[in-house]
C-alpha positions in Angstrom: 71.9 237.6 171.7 70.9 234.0 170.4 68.2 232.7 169.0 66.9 229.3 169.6 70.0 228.3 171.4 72.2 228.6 168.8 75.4 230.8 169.4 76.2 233.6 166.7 79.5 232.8 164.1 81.8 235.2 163.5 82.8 235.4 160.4 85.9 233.2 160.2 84.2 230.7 161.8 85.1 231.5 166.3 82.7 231.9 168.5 82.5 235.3 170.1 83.8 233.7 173.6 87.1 232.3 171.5 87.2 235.5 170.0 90.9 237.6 171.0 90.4 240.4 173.3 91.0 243.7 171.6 94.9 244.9 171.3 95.1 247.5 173.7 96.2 251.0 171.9 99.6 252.0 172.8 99.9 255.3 174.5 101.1 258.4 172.4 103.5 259.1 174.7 105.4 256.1 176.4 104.9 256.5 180.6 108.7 257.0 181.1 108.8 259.9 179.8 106.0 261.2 182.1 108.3 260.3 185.0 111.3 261.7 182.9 109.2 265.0 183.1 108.4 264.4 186.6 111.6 264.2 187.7 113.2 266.6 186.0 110.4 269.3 188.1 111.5 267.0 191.4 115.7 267.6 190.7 114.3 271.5 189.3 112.9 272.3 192.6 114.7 270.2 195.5 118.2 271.0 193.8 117.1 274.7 192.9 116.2 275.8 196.6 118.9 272.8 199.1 121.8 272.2 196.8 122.4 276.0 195.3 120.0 277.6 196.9 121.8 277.9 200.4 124.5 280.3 199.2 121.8 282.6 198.6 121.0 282.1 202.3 124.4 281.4 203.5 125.5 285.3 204.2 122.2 286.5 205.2 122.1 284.0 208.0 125.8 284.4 209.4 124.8 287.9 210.1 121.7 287.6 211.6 122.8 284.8 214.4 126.6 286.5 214.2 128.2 283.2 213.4 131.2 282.8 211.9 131.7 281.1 207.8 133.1 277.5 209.1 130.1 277.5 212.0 127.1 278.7 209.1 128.9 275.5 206.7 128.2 272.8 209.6 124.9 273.3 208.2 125.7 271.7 205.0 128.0 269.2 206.6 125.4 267.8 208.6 123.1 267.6 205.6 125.8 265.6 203.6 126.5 263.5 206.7 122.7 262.1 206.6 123.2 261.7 203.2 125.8 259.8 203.6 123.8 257.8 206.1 121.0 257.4 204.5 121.9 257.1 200.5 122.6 253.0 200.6 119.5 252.5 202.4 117.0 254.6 200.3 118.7 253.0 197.3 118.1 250.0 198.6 114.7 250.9 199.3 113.8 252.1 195.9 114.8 249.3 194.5 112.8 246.9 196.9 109.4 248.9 197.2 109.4 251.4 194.4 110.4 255.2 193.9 106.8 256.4 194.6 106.2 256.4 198.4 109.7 256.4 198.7 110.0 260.1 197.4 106.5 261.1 198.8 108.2 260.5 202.0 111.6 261.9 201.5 109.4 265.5 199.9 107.8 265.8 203.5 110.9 265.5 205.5 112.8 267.9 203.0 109.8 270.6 203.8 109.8 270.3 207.2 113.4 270.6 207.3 113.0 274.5 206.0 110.0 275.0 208.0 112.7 274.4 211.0 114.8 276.2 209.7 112.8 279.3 209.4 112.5 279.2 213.1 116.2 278.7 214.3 117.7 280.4 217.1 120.1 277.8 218.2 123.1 276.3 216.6 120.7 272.5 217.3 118.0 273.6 215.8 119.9 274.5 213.1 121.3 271.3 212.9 118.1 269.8 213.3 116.6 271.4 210.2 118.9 270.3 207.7 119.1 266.5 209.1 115.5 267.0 208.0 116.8 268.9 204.6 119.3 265.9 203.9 116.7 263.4 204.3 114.7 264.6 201.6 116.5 266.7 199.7 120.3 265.8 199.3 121.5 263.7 196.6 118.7 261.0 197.9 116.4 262.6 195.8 118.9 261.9 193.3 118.9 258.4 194.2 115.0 257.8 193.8 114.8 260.0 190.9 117.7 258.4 188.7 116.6 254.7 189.7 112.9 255.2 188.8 114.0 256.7 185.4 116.5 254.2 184.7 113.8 251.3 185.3 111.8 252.1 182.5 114.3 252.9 179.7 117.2 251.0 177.9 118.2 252.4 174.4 117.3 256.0 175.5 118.3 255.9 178.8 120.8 258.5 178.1 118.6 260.6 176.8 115.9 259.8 179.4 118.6 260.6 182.1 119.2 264.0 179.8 115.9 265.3 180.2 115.5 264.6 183.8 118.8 266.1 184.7 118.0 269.6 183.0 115.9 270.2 186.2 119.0 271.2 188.2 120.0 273.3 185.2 116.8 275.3 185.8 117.5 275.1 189.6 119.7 278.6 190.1 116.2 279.9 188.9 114.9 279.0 192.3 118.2 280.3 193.5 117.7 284.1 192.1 114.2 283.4 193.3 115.4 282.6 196.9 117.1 286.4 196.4 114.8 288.0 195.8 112.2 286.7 198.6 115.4 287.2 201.3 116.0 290.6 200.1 111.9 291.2 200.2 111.0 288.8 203.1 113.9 288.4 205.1 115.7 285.0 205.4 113.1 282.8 207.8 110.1 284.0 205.7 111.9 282.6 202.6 112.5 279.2 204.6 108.7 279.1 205.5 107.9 279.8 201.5 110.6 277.0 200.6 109.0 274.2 202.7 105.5 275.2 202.2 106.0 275.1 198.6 108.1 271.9 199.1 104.9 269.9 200.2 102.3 271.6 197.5 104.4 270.8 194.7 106.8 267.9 194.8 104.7 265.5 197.1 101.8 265.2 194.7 104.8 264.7 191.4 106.5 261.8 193.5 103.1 259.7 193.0 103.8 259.8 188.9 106.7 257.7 189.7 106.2 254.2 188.7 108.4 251.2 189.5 109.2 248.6 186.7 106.9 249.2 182.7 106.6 245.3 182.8 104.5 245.5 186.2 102.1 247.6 183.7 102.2 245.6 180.7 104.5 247.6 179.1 108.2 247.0 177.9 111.1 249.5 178.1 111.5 252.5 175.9 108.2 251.8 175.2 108.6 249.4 172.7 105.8 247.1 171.1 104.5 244.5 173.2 105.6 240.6 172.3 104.1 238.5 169.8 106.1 235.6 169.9 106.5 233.6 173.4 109.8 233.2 172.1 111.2 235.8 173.2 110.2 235.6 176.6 114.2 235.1 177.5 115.2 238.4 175.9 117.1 240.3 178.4 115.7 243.5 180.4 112.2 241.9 180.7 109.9 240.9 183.2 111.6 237.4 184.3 114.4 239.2 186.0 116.8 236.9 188.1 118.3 238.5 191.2 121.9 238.7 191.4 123.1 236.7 193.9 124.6 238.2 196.6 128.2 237.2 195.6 127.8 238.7 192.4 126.8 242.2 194.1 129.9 241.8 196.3 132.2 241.7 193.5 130.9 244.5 191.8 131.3 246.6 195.1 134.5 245.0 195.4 135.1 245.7 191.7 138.1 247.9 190.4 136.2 249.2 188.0 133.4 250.4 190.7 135.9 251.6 193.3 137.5 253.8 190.8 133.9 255.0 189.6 132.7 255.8 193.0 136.3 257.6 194.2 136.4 259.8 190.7 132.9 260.7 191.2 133.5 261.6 195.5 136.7 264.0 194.3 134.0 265.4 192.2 131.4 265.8 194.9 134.4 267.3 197.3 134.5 270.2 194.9 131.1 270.8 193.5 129.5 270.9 197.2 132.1 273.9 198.3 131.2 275.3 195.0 127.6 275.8 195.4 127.8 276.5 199.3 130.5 279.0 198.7 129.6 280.4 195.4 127.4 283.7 196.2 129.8 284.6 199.2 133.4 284.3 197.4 131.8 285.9 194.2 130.9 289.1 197.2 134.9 288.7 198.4 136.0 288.9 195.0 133.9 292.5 195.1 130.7 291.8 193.1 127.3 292.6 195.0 124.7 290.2 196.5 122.0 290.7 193.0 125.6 290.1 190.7 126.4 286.9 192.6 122.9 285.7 192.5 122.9 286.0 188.7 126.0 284.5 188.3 124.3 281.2 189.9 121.9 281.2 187.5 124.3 281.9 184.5 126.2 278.6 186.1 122.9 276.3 186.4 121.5 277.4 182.8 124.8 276.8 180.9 124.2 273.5 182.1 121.2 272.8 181.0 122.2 272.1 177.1 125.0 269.9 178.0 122.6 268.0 180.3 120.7 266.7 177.9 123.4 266.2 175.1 125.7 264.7 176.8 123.1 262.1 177.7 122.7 261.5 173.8 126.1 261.5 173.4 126.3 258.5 175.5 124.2 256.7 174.1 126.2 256.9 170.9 129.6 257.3 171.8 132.0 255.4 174.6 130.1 256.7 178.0 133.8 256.7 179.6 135.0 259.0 177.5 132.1 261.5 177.6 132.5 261.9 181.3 135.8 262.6 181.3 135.8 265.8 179.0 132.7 266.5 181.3 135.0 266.6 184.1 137.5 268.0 182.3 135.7 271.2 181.5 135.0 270.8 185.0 138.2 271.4 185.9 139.1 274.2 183.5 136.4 276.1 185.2 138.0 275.2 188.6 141.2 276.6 188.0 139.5 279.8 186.2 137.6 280.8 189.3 140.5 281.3 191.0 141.8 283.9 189.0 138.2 286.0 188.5 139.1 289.6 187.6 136.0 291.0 186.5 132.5 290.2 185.4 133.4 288.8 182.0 135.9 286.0 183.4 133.3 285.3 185.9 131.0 284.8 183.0 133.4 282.6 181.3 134.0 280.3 184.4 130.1 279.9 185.2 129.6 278.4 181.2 132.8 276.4 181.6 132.2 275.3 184.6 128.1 274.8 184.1 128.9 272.7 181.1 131.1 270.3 182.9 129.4 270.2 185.6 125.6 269.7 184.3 127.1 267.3 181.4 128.9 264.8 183.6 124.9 264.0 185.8 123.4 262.2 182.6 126.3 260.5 180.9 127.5 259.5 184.3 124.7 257.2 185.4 124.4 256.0 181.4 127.7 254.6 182.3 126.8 252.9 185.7 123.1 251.3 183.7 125.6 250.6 181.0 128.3 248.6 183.5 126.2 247.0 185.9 122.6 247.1 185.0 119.5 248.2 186.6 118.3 245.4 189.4 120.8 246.7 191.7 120.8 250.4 190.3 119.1 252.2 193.3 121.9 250.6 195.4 124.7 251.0 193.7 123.7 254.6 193.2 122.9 254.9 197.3 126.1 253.5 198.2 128.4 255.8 195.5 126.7 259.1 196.7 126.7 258.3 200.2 130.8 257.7 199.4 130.8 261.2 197.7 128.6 262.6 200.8 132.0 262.3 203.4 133.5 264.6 200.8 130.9 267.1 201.3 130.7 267.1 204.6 134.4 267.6 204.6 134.6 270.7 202.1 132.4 273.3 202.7 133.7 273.3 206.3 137.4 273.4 205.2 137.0 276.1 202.5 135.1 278.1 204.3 137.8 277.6 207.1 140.5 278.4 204.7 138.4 281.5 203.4 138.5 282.6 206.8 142.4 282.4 207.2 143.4 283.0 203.7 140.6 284.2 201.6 138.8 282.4 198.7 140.9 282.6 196.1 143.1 280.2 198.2 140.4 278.0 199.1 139.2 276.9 196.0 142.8 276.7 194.7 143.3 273.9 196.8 140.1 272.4 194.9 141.7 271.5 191.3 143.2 269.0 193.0 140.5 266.5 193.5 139.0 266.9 190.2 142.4 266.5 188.2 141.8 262.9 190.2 138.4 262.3 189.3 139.3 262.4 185.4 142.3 260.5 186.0 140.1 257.6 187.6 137.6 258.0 184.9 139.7 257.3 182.6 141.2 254.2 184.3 138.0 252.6 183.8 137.8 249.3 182.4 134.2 247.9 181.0 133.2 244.7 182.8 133.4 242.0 180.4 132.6 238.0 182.6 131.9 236.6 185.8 130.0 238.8 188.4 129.5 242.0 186.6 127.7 240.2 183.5 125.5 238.2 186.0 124.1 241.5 187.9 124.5 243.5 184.2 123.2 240.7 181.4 120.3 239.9 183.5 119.0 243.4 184.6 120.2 245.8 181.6 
């Protein structure tokens, strides 16, 4: 109020419109890690019920349209052929527009996919449905997920890649689930449940996901905001140059890169058979249907520790090494599940092979933010899954061809090979160092 025309002094001496504006009060809880927790539910779900959860379907299906193992594993192919397609481009995507709509959109395709599938009679319709599936729900989700979480941390990005990845850990939860409701429900009832489910709970989690913490006026790992405009050039922040397209080129041209993408394909080539085939070779090997089931979710929880941990243990120790004795245990857990005897060797290749597998998702993408940065993140990731996809659209037709002529034990036998490559490549890593890759990585980390 004034009095008389004369304006009110604060007591140093400013006027109340030269006064600063309030500081705002940082949040108890940085943002990222709501979209850590977001994801993590996202990867929980989408992996839980498409990436494991069609074993628990795979069997029940073959019998009911009398197909044969190859023709029921087209299904799968198909799914990793789309996500082949489509991986580069919805990396590219996220990175352009932002993981929010992006994932919305990819939730409602992934639930109509199952819806589809509930109602399948024909071997196109089948197709059909999971076309839909691997538009929303392969290793895309992946893609959105991973480059929306690695936007908005730096220091603790393994351990913000930790948390999210314990969803899929959880997943064979949703896989037992999936038993239960087939055995109950039948097979296309379980479908409808799936998709319905699909679109109540993921669609409205995608719109947590935020883009970039400097659009909000907040830094990563939800550090304290600047005081000094000097400091405007430190690296990660808002004024972040693009890469120019030649310096994108050699990074996909890269040795390093080519050897990261091919290590992490031989893995895909086995893990996909894995979780297609899991349920029905554990049956061959003479456990029952509820056994098998359990067995998945003795796989995905064993891998829920290492998810996280190995995250941490990235961001402290050398991120190549970390993957490799990922993928090493990995590959011990291969090579035991081919000579499964009885429930406790079973038991003992589901940890082994849980640990490997779970641990390798976190410290792996530490080491791609780590190499080359997070600008082009989204499409680097896009474009090294949809290389891994032609694996899987390759292996679950093949083993489940080679199951057919010469049983499983055979068939995943022929599997250690490509993961004895992957941690071969791994380790031929080499950090880049100058030129390209510290353009795209110095400017983006």
């Amino acid at each position: 109020m004034f009095v008389f025309g004369i304006r009110p002094r604060l007591a140093w001496g400013m006027s109340a419109e030269t006064r600063m504006p309030p500081r705002r009060r940082r949040p108890r809880l940085f943002y990222g890690w709501w979209m850590a927790l977001s994801g993590m539910y996202l990867m929980f779900y989408t992996t839980g019920v498409s990436f494991f959860g069609f074993s628990a379907f795979f069997d029940s299906i073959r019998i009911d349209l009398n197909w044969t193992r190859e023709q029921v594993s087209r299904g799968p192919a198909m799914m990793a052929v789309f996500t082949a397609i489509l991986s580069p481009t919805i990396g590219a995507l996220t990175d352009k527009f932002g993981p929010r709509l992006v994932t919305a959109a990819a939730m409602f395709s992934g639930g109509a996919g199952f819806i589809v599938l509930s109602q399948v009679e024909h071997a196109w319709q089948y197709y059909v449905a999971f076309v839909l599936i691997g538009s929303g729900m392969g290793a895309t989700s992946y893609v959105m997920v991973a480059t929306a979480v690695s936007n908005w941390f730096l220091r603790n990005r393994g351990k913000a890649f930790g948390l999210t990845f314990m969803g899929p850990g959880f997943g064979g939860i949703m896989t037992a689930l999936l038993v239960v409701l087939i055995g109950e429900y039948g097979w296309r009832d379980a479908a409808l449940f799936t998709g319905i489910g699909t679109w109540v709970t993921c669609i409205p989690l995608a719109m947590v996901l935020r883009r970039r913490p400097e659009h909000y006026g907040l830094r990563m790992d939800g550090d304290p905001p600047k005081t000094d405009d000097s400091e405007s050039g430190e690296i990660g922040e808002a004024a972040e140059p693009e890469p120019s397209p030649g310096a994108v080129r050699s990074i996909l041209l890269s040795r390093s890169y080519l050897l990261y993408v091919g290590a992490l394909s031989m893995q895909q080539v086995a893990i996909t058979a894995m979780v297609v085939h899991h349920i029905p070779a554990l049956v061959s090997y003479g456990f029952s249907m509820e056994t098998a089931g359990a067995m998945v979710v003795v796989f995905t929880l064993a891998s829920i520790p290492m998810r996280f941990f190995s995250g941490a243990l990235a961001d402290r120790f050398n991120k190549k090494l970390v993957v490799a004795a990922m993928l090493s245990f990995q590959l011990a857990g291969g090579i035991l599940f081919v000579l499964i005897a009885n429930i406790w060797v079973a038991i003992i290749f589901e940890v082994i092979y849980g640990t490997g597998w779970g641990g390798s998702n976190a410290a792996r993408l530490s080491l791609q933010g780590d190499y080359w940065g997070r600008n082009i993140f989204g499409s680097l990731m896009g474009l090294q899954i949809g290389a891994g996809a032609i694996g899987g659209l390759i292996s679950p037709v093949l083993v489940g061809w080679l199951a057919d002529e010469f049983g499983y034990r055979t068939a995943f036998a022929v599997l250690i090979v490509p993961l004895t490559l992957a941690v071969v490549m791994i380790l031929m890593m080499t950090r880049p160092q100058t030129g390209a890759a510290d353009e795209v990585r110095l400017a983006t980390a």
